[in-house]
C-alpha positions as CSV (number, residue, x, y, z in Angstrom):
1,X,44.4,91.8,44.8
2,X,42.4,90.2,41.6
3,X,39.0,89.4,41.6
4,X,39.8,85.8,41.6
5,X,41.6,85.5,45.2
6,X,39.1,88.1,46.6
7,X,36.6,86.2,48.7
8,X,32.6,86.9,48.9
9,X,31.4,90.3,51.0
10,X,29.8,89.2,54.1
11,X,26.2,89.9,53.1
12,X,26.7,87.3,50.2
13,X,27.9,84.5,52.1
14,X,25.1,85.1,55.2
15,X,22.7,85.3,51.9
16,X,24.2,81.9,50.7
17,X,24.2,83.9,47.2
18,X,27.0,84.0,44.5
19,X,28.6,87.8,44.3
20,X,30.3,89.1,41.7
21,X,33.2,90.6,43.8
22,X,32.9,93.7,42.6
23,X,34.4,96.8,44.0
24,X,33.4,99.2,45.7
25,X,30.5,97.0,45.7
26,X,29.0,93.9,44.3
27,X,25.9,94.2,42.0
28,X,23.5,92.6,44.6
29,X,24.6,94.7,47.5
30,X,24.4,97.5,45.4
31,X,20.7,96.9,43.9
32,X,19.5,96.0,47.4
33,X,20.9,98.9,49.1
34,X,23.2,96.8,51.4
35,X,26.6,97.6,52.8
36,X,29.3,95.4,50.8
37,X,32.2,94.2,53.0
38,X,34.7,92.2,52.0
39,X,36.5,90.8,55.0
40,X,40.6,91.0,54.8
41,X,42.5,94.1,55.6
42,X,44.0,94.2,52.5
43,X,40.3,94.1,50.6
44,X,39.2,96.5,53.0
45,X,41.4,99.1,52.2
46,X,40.9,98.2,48.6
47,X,37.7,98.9,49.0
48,X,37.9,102.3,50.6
49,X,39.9,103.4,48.1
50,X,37.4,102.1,45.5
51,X,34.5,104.3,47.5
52,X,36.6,107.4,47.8
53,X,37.2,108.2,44.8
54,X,34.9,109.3,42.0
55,X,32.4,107.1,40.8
56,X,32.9,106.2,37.0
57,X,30.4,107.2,34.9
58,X,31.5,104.5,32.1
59,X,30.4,102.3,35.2
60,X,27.5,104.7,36.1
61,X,25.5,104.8,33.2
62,X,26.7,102.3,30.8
63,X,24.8,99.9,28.3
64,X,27.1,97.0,28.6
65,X,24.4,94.5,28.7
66,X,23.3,95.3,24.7
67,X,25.1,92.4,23.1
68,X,26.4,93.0,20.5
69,X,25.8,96.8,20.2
70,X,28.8,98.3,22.5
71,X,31.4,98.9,20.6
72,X,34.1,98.6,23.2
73,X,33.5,96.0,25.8
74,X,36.3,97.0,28.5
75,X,35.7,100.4,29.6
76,X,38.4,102.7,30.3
77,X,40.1,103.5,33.9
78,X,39.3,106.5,35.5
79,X,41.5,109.5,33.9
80,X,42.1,107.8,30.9
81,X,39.6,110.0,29.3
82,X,38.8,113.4,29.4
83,X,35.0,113.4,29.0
84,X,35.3,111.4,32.2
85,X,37.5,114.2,34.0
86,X,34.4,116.5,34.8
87,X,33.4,116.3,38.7
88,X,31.4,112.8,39.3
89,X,29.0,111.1,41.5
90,X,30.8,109.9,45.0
91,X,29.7,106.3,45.3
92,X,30.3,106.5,49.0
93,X,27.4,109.4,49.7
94,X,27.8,111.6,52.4
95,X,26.3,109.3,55.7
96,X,24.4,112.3,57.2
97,X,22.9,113.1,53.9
98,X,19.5,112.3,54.8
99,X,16.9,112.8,52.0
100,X,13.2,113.4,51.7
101,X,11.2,110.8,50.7
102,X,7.5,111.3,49.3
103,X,4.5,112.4,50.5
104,X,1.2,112.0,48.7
105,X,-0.3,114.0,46.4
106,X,-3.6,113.5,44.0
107,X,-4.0,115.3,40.4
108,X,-6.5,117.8,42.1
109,X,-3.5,118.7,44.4
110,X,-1.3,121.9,43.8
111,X,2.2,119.9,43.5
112,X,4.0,123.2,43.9
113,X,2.8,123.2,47.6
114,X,4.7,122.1,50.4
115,X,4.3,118.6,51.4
116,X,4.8,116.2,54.3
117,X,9.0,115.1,54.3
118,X,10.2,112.0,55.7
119,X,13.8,110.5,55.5
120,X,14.8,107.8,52.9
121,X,16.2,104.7,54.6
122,X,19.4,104.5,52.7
123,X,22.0,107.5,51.8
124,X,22.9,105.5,48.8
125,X,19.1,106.2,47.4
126,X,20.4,108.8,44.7
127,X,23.1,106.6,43.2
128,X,21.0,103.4,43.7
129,X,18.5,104.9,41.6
130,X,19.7,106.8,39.1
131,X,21.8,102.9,38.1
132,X,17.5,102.1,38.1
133,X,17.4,104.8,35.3
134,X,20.6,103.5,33.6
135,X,19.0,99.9,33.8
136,X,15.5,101.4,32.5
137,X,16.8,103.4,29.5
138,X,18.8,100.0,28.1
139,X,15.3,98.0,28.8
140,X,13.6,100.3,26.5
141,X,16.3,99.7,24.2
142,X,16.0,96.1,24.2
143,X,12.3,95.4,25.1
144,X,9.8,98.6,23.7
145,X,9.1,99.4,27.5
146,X,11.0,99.7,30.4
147,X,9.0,100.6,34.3
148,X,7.6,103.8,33.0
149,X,7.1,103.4,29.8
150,X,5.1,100.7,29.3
151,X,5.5,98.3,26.1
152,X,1.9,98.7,24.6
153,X,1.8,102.9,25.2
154,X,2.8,103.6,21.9
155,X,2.3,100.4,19.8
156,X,-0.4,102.0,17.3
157,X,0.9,105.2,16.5
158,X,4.4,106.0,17.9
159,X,4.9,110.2,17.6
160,X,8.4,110.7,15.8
161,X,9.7,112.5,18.9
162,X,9.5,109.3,20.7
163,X,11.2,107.5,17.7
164,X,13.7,110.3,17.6
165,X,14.5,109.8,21.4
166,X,14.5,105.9,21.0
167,X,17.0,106.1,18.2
168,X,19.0,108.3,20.3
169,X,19.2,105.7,23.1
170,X,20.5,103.4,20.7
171,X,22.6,105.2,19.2
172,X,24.0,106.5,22.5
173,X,24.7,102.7,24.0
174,X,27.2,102.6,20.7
175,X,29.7,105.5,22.4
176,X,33.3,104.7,22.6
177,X,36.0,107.4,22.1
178,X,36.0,107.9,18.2
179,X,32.2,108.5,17.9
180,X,31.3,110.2,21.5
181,X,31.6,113.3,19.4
182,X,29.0,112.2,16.7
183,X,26.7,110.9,19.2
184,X,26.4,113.9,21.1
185,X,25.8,116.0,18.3
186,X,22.9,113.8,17.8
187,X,21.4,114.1,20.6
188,X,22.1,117.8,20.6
189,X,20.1,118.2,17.2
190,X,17.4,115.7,18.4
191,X,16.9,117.6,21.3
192,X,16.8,121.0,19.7
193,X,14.5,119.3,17.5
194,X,11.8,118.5,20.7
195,X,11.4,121.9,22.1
196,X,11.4,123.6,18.5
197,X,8.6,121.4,17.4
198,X,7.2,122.5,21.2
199,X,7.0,126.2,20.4
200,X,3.7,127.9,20.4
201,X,1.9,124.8,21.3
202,X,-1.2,125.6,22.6
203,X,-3.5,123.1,23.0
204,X,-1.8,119.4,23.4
205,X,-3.8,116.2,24.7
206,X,-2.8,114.2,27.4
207,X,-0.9,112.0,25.2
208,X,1.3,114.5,23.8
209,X,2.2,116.0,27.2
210,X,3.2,112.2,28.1
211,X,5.1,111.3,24.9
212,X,7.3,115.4,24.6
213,X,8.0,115.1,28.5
214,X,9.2,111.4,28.0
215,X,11.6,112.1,25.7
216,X,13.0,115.4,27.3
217,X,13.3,113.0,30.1
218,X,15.2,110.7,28.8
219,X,17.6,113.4,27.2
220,X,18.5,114.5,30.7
221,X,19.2,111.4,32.3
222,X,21.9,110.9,29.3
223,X,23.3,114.6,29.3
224,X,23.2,115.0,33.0
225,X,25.0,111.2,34.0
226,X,27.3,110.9,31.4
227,X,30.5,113.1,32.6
228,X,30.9,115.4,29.7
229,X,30.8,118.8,31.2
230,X,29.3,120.7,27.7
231,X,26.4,117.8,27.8
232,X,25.8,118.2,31.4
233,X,25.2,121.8,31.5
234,X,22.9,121.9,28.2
235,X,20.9,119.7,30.5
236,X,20.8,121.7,33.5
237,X,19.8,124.7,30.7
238,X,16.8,122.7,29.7
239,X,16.1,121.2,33.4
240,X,13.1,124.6,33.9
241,X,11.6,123.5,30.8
242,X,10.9,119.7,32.0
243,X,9.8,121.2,35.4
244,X,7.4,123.2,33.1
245,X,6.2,120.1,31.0
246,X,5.4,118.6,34.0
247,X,3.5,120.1,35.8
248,X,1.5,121.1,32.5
249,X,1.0,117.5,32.4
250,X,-0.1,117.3,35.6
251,X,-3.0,119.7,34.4
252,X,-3.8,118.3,31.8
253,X,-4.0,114.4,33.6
254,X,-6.0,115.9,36.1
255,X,-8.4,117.5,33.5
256,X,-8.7,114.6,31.7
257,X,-11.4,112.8,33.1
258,X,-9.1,109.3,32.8
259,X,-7.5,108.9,36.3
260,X,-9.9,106.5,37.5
261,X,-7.5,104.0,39.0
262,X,-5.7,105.5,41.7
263,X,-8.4,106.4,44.3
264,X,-8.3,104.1,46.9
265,X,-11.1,105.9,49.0
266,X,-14.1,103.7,48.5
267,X,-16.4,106.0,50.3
268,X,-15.6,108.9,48.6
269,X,-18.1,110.4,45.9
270,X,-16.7,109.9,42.6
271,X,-16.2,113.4,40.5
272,X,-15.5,113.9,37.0
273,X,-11.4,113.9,37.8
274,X,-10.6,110.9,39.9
275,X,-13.7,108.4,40.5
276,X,-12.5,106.0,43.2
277,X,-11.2,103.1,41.8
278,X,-14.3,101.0,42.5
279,X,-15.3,102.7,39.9
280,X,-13.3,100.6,37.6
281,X,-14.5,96.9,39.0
282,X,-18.3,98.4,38.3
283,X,-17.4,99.3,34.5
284,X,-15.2,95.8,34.0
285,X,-18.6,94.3,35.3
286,X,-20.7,96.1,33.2
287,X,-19.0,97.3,30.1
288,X,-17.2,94.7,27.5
289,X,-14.9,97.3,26.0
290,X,-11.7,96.4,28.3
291,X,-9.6,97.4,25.4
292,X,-11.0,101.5,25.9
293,X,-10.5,100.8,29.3
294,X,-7.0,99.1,29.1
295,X,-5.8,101.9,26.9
296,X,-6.6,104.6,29.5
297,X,-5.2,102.5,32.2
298,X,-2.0,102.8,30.0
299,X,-1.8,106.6,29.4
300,X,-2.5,107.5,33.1
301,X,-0.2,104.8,34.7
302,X,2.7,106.2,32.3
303,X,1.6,109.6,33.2
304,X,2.3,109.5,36.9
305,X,5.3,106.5,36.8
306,X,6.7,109.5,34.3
307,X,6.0,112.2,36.6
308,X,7.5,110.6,39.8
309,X,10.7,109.3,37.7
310,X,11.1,112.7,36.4
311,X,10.5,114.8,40.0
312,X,13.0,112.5,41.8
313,X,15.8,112.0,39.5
314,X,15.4,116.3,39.5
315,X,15.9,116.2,43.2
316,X,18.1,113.6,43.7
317,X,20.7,115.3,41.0
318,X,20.2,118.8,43.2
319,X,20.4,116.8,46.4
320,X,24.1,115.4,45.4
321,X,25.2,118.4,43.6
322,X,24.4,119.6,47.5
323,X,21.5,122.0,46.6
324,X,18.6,122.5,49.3
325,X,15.5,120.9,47.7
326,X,12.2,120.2,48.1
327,X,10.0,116.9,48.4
328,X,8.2,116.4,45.1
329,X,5.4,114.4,46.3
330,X,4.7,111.5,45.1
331,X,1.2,110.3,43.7
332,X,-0.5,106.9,43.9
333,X,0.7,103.9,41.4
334,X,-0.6,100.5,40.7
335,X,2.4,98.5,41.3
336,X,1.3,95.2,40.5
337,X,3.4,92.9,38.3
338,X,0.2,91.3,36.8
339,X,-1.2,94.3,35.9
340,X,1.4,96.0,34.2
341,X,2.7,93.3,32.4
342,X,-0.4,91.9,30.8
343,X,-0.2,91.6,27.4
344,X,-3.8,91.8,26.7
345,X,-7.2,94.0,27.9
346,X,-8.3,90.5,29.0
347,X,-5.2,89.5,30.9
348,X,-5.2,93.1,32.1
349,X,-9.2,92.9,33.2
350,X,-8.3,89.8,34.9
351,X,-5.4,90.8,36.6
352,X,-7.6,93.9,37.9
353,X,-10.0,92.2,39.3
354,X,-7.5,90.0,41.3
355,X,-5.1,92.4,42.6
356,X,-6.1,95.8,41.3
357,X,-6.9,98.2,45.0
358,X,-4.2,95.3,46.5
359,X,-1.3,97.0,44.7
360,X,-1.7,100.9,45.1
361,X,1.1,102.1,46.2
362,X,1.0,105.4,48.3
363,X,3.2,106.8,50.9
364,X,1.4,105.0,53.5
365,X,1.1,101.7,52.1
366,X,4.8,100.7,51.5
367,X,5.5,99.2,54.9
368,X,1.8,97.4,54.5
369,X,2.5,96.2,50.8
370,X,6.1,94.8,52.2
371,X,4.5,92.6,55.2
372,X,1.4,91.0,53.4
373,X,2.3,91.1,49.2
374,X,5.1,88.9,47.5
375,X,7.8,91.1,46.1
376,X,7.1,89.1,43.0
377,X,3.7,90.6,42.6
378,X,5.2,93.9,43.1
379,X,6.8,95.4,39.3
380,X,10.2,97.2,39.4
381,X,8.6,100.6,39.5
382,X,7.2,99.9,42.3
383,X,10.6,97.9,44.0
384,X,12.3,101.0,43.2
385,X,9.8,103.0,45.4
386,X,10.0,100.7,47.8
387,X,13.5,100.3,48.2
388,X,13.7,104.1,48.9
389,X,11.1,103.8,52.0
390,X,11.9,101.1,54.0
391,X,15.3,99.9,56.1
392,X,17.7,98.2,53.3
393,X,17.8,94.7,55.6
394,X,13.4,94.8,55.7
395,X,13.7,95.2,52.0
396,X,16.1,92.4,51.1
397,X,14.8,89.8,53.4
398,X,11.2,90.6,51.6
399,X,13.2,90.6,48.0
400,X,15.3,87.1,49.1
401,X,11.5,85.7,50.4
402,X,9.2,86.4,48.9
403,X,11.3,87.6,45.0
């Protein structure tokens, strides 16, 4: 049956919203985690057939939004290709696959210890969030920044292994199947390029951690969701060395003496490593340099949006490849939309001073953060994280509220 007799799923119409009748679900059920039904037999089964078989990858982790820059427009059927071939993602997850959500950790914390599990709402959550990644990687593309990477991080001096990784996004949305083969060989060379120019590095400052574990980062999420089975292995290859860079980032974010904004204890006494974040309204107060301040707000948000991107994408691709993982932990983020998108230290000091302890998002304030703040003060970061801790119906009635 076309797309043109098919009628709304259910959630749309009860939402009163247009959907896009796609199968096996529509882009709004999908983003909010909702279960898409389309109500005739004949959809139905359509639709089953849709979620039983293997999830396209073209459809995955594509970069059809870049106008212009995709090179073929309609992508492929299923089969038709044999990059495509390789064992995919099942868009119809496993129902009893139940899988640990965050518990909270601070810099001073060993992240190699075991930490508190909980259950994530949703059994979609891995495919649900690696389409977030897909989605973030063409926002950098388009817009300098994307949820962890944040527009203004690199605007005075941007390394070349960020520029290399950037081009290789770009280049990357281009793919079709005449150039798939000159594409990957780019990334291939860019990424041997990364951990040669990484050898015998001893000494590296918090910014360089950030910028070589970024860009590793973003390698994997191309190698490992694309479908070719040579690109997806190399990945899995280099997967010890991110866990490696991260947690060596971790250190060195810790022994930095910058994380002053993610404290939320008021009556704790401030050390050298993480000052609670009261800390920050007394210098904003007292000290007119916002733009030193701004700056370091920048490098340690990135830092920890980076880490948590990087730990769960590295769980939920173990989790769905039916591995036995641990819980990453998560660490405390400023999720305000205000915040992060303020375009200058005075917008940013503003912002702070409105909203700056009302946004910290930590494993026990999601459910908080969903009943008393506006989804539209929340950033997509912190949606995501949101999204993966509370029931997908709490979560679109705050979204259709309160977005």
């Amino acid at each position: 049956m076309t797309s043109s007799r098919r009628k709304s799923c259910s959630a749309c119409v009860k939402a009163k919203r247009r959907c896009d009748l796609r199968l096996p679900q529509c882009r709004r059920c999908s983003a909010r985690g909702l279960r898409c039904q389309y109500e005739s037999g004949i959809e139905a089964a359509e639709q089953r057939h849709y979620s039983s078989a293997p999830f396209a990858i073209d459809e995955l982790f594509d970069f059809s939004s870049l106008e212009g820059l995709t090179a073929d427009p309609h992508p492929q059927p299923n089969g038709s290709d044999q990059h495509l071939a390789a064992p995919m993602l099942d868009s119809n997850l496993n129902s009893a696959l139940l899988l640990p959500v965050f518990a909270e950790v601070s810099p001073q914390q060993d992240v190699t210890e075991p930490v508190r599990m909980q259950e994530i709402e949703t059994s979609d959550a891995p495919l649900l969030y690696i389409q977030e990644l897909r989605n973030w990687l063409s926002q950098w593309v388009t817009k300098g920044g994307n949820p962890f990477i944040h527009p203004k991080l690199y605007y005075q001096t941007i390394p070349p292994e960020i520029q290399d990784a950037y081009t290789c996004c770009s280049i990357y949305s281009t793919k079709n199947d005449n150039n798939q083969n000159i594409v990957f060989r780019i990334v291939e060379e860019r990424v041997a390029s990364l951990l040669n120019s990484q050898q015998n590095r001893l000494r590296l400052s918090l910014r360089e951690h950030l910028s070589r574990v970024q860009c590793l980062f973003i390698y994997q999420i191309i190698r490992l969701f694309d479908g070719d089975i040579r690109q997806r292995a190399l990945a899995e290859q280099h997967a010890p060395i991110l866990t490696t860079w991260l947690h060596e980032m971790w250190d060195a974010l810790a022994n930095s003496g910058l994380d002053i904004y993610h404290d939320d204890s008021s009556n704790s006494t401030p050390s050298p490593l993480s000052p609670p974040m009261s800390v920050v309204h007394s210098e904003l107060t007292t000290n007119t340099n916002t733009t030193t301040l701004w700056a370091n707000y920048l490098l340690t948000e990135c830092t920890r949006r980076t880490w948590l991107a990087a730990r769960v994408t590295a769980v939920f691709y173990d989790t769905m490849k039916g591995k036995v993982t641990n819980c990453p932990g998560v660490t405390p983020f400023i999720g305000s939309t205000a915040i992060w998108e303020a375009a200058t230290p005075y917008r940013w000091a503003q912002a702070w001073r409105e909203r700056g302890r009302g946004c910290l998002v930590t494993s026990d304030s999601v459910k908080k953060l969903v009943e008393t703040v506006r989804a539209s003060e929340i950033d997509a970061f912190g949606r995501v994280v949101i999204m993966l801790r509370v029931k997908g119906e709490v979560f679109e009635r705050w979204m259709e509220e309160t977005g």
